[in-house]
N, C-alpha and C positions, 0 to 999 in steps of 0.2 A: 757255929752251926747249931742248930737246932733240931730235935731229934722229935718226930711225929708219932709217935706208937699207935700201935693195933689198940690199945683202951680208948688214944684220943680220937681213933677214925669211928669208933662205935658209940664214943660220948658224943661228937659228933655229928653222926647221921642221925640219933635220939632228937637231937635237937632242931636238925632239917624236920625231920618228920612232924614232929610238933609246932614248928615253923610253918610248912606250907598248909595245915589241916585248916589254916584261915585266910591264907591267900583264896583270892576272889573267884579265878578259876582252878582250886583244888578238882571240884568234880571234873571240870573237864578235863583233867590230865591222864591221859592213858598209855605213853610212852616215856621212855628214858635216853639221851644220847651221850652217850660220853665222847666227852671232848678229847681227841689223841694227844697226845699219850698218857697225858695225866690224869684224865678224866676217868681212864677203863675202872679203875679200880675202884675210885667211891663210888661210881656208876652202877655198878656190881650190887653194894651194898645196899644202897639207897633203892634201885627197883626191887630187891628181893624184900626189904622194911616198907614200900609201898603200893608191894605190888602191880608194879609197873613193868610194860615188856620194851628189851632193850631193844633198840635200833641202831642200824649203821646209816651213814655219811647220806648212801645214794638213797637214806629210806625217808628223809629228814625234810625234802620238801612236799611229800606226796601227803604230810598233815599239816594241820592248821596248827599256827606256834602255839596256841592256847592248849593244845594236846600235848606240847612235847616238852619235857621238863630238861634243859640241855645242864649239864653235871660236868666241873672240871676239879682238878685238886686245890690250885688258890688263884687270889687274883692279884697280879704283881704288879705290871706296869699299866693291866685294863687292856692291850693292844686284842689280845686274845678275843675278851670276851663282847668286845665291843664288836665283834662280827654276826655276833646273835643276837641283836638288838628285836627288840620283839617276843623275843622266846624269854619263859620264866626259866632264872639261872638257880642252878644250889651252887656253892661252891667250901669245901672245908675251910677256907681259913682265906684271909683277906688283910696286905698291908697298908694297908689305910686309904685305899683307892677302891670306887662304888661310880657307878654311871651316875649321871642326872636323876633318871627314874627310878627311883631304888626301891619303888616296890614291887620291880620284879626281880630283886636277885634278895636271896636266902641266905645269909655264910654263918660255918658253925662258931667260928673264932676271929678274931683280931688277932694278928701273929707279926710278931717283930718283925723290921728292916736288916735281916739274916737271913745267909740260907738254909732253905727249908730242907730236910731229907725224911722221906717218908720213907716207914718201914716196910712197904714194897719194892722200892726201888734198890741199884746196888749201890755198896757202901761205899761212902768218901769216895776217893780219888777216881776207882772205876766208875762212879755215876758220872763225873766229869769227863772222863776218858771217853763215855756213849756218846753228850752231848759233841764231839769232835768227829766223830765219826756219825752223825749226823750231817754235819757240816760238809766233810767229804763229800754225803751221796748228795748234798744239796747241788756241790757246782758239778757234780756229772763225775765224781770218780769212781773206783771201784776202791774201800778200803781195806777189801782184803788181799788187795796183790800185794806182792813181797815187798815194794818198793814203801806201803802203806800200812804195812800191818802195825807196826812203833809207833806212827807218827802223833798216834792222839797222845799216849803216854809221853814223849817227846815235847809234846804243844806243851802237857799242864807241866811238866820239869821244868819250861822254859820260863812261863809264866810267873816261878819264883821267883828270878831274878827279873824279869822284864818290868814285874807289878810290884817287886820286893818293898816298897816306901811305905807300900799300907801299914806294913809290920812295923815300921820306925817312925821313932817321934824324935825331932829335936830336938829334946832333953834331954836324951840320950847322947848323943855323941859333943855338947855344950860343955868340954873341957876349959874349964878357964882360969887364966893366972892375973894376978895383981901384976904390976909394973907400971908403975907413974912414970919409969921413964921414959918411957914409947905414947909419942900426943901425933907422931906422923902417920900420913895415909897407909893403909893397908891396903894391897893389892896384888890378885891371884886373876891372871889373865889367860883366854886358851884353853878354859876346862872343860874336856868333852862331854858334849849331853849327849845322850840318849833317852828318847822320852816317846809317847805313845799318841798319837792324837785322839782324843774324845768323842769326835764325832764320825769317822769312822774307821776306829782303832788300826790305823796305818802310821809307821814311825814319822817321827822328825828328828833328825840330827844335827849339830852344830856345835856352836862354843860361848862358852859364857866368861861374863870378867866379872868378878866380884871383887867391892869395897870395903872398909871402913876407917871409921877415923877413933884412935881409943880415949878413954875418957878413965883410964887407968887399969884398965882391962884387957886381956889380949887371950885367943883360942890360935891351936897349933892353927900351922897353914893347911893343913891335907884335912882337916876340918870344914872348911870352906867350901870344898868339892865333894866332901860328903856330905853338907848339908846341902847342895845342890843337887846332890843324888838321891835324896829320900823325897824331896817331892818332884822330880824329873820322871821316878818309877813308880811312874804311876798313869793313869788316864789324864790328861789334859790338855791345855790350852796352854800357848807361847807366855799369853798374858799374865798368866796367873802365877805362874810358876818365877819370876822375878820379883811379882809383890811380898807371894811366899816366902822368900830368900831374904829379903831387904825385914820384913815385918817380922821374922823370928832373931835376923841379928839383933835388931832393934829392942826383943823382947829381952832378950836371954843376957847377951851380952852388953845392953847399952850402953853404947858407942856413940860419941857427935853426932856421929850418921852412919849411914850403908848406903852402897849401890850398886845395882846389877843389873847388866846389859847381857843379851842374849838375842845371838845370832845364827837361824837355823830354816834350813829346806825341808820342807815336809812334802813328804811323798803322798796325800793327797790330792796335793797339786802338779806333780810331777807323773804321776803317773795313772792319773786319773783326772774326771771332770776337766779343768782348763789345757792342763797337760804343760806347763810351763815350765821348763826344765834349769834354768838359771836362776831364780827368783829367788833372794834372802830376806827372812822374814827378823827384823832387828824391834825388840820390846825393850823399856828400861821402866825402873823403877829407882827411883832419888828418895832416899829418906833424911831429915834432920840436915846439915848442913851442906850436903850434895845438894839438896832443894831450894835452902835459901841464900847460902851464899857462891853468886855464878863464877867465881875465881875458884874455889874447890872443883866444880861442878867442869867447870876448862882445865883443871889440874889431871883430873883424873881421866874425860876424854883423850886427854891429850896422851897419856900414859899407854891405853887401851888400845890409840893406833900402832 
C-alpha cells in the first residue's frame, strides 16, 4: 500500500497549476467539478490554487466543457474518466493508463500498480470496509440494519482466506527430498478447489488430480493440494490455474513430468447469464512425459476415473 500525504497533494496541485497555465483553453476555464468521491478533495485544492468556483453534478452541463476543469484523485482502470470525454481533466496521480487525447488531461504523478490511500480518506481496513458498504446501497439494501451492520468487516475477513494465494508463492511450501528410489507416478486425486471466477468474481468449485513422475526427487503429498491452493485463491480462470500447477512442479521440483486435471461448476453459469445447472467445466494440463508419451498419458487417466 502506498501512503499519499498532505505534502504530496500540495506538491501536486503546484504542479497542475503550472500544468494547465499553458493548456490552450486555461482562459476559458472558470469552474471546478469534482468527481465523487475522490475527486472532492483535490477539487477543493486545486479551485482555491486557481481560483476557480466549484460545481456540482446538476451544474456541469448548463457550461461549455472548455469552462469546466473536471478533477478526480487518480486514474486506474480510465473507466471513470472516460465519461468526461471533452472536459479538461487534472487528476493527482495516474497508473500508467491516459485517453487517446492526452492533451486534455493534467496528472501531478505516475503512481505504482498498488493501492493507493490518501490521507483523507479512512485508514486501511475501514477504507475497505466503506467500499462494501457502498456496494450494499448499490443493490438496494439498507446497511445499517442489524442484519448488515458486520457484514462489510465480515466481507474483507473473508477475503483473507478466499484471495489468501496472493500472499504465497510456491517456493514456499516446495519441501523436497532426494530418493532415486521412487521413478513411479505420483498421484493425488479428489482435491477440493475453491476458487473465485475473474470475470465476475462468483465462485467455482470442484476437484482436481494432480501428477508426477520423479526424476529422483519427491515433495510430501499434502504439498500437492497446497500448491493447488495458492493459485486456486485467487481470481481466475479454470484454465490457468492447471498450467499454473503443472509449470511450478515442473520448475521447482523437476519431475519427467506433471499433470493436472481439474473438474468444476462455476456458478456464473449456474446462477446467472445461461443458468445451466449441471454443466462440468474439465481443463488439463500435460507437461514432459504425460505430453509425449500417450501410455503414461492413459496410465494416469485411467487412475483419475
Amino acid at each position: 500500500m502506498i501512503e499519499y500525504t498532505m505534502g504530496d497533494l500540495i506538491e501536486d496541485v503546484d504542479h497542475l497549476a503550472k500544468d494547465l497555465e499553458v493548456f490552450e483553453f486555461y482562459d476559458k476555464i472558470k469552474y471546478c467539478f469534482p468527481i465523487p468521491q475522490g475527486g472532492v478533495v483535490p477539487a477543493i485544492f486545486i479551485s482555491l490554487k486557481l481560483g476557480l468556483q466549484l460545481i456540482t453534478i446538476d451544474e456541469l452541463k448548463k457550461y461549455d466543457s472548455e469552462e469546466v476543469l473536471v478533477v478526480d484523485d487518480l486514474i486506474d482502470s480510465g473507466r471513470t474518466i472516460s465519461k468526461y470525454d471533452g472536459y479538461p481533466i487534472a487528476v493527482l496521480g495516474a497508473k500508467g493508463w491516459a485517453p487517446e487525447d492526452q492533451k486534455y488531461i493534467h496528472c501531478g504523478r505516475l503512481l505504482p500498480d498498488e493501492w493507493i490511500h490518501f490521507w483523507w480518506e479512512p485508514k486501511g481496513e475501514q477504507d475497505i470496509q466503506n467500499h462494501v458498504v457502498r456496494l450494499l446501497e448499490y443493490i438496494g439494501e439498507d446497511p445499517t440494519r442489524e442484519g448488515l451492520v458486520e457484514t462489510p468487516a465480515r466481507v474483507i475477513k473473508s477475503f483473507d482466506r478466499l484471495y489468501g494465494g496472493y500472499k504465497q508463492h510456491p517456493k514456499d511450501i516446495m519441501k523436497i527430498f532426494n530418493d532415486d528410489s521412487c521413478d513411479e507416478m505420483v498421484v493425488v486425486k479428489d482435491i477440493t478447489l475453491h476458487s473465485t471466477c475473474e470475470h465476475h468474481m462468483l465462485p467455482f468449485t470442484g476437484k482436481a488430480h494432480i501428477a508426477y513422475i520423479p526424476d529422483g526427487r519427491v515433495i510430501g503429498v499434502s504439498k500437492l493440494s497446497r500448491l493447488l491452493d495458492i493459485f486456486a485463491r485467487r481470481l481466475q480462470i479454470q484454465e490457468r490455474i492447471v498450467e499454473q500447477v503443472t509449470t511450478a512442479l515442473m520448475d521447482y521440483l523437476k519431475p519427467l513430468g506433471a499433470a493436472c486435471v481439474i473438474e468444476a461448476t462455476h456458478s456464473c453459469m449456474t446462477s446467472r447469464g445461461i443458468e445451466q445447472q449441471n454443466t462440468v467445466m474439465v481443463t488439463s494440463s500435460l507437461r514432459g512425459v504425460f505430453q509425449e508419451k500417450p501410455e503414461v498419458r492413459a496410465e494416469f487417466m485411467g487412475l483419475i476415473r
